[in-house]
MILUMKOL-15554 format. One record per residue (C-alpha): residue number from 1; residue in three letters; x, y negated, z negated. Coordinates in nm, 3 decimals. Last residue first. Layout:
<recs>
REC / resi / resn / px / py / pz
REC / NUM / ala / X / Y / Z;
...
</recs>
This chain:
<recs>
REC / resi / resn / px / py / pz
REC / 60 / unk / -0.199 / -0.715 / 2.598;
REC / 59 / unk / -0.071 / -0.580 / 2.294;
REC / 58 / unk / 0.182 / -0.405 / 2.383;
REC / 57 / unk / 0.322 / -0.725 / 2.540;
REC / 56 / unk / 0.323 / -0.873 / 2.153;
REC / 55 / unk / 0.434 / -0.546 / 1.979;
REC / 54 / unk / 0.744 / -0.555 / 2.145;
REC / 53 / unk / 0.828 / -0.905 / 2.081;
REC / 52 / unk / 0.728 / -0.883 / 1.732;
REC / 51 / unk / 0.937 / -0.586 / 1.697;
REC / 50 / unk / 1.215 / -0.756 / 1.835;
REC / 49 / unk / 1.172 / -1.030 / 1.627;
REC / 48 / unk / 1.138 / -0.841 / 1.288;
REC / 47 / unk / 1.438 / -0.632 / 1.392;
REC / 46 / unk / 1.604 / -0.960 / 1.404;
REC / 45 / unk / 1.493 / -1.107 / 1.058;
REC / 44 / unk / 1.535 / -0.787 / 0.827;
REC / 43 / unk / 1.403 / -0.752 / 0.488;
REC / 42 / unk / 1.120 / -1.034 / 0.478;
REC / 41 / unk / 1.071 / -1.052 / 0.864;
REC / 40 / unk / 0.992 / -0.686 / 0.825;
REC / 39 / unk / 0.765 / -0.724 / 0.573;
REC / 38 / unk / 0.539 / -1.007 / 0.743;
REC / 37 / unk / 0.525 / -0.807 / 1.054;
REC / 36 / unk / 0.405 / -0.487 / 0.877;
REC / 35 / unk / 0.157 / -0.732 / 0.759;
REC / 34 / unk / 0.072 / -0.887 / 1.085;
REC / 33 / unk / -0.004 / -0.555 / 1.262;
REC / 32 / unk / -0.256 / -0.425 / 0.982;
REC / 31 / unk / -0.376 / -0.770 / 0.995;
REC / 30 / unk / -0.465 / -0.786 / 1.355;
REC / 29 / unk / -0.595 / -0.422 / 1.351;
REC / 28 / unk / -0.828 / -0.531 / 1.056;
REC / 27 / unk / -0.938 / -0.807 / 1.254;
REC / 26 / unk / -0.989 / -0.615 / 1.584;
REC / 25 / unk / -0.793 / -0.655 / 1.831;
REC / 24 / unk / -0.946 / -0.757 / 2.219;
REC / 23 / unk / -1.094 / -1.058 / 2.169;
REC / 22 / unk / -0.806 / -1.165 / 1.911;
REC / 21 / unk / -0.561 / -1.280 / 2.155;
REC / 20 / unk / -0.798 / -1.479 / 2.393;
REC / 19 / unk / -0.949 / -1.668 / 2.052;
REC / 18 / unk / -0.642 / -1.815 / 1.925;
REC / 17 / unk / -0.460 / -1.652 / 1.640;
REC / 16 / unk / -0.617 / -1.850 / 1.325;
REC / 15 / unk / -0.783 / -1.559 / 1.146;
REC / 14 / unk / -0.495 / -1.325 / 1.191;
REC / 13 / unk / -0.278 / -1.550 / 1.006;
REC / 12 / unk / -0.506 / -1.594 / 0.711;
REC / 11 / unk / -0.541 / -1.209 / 0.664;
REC / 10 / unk / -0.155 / -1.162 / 0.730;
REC / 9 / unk / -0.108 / -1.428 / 0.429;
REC / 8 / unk / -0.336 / -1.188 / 0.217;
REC / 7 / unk / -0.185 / -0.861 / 0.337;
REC / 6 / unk / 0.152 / -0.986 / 0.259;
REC / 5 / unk / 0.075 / -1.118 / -0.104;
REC / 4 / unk / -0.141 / -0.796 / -0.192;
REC / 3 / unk / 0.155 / -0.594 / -0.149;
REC / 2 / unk / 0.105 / -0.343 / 0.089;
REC / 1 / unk / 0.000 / 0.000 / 0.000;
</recs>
């Protein structure tokens, strides 16, 4: 289980990606994705962008 500090801020995040990003995620995908974001930018700053970048043309 995340700590409730990550899946709060992912929570707010995924509620202000714009519209055409979101139409095709869920919300509780969305935050799922952000939290495991949010962790890895915590421990490890340039896997966290590479996974971000992955994860972002995945996504569409």
């Amino acid at each position: 289980m995340l700590p409730v500090i990550f899946r709060r801020n992912a929570k707010n995040i995924a509620k202000s990606v714009p519209k055409q990003f979101s139409d095709s995620l869920s919300e509780i995908e969305l935050t799922k994705w952000l939290s495991a974001y949010l962790v890895m930018a915590k421990t490890n700053e340039s896997r966290a962008k590479v996974f971000a970048q992955e994860s972002y043309y995945t996504l569409l």
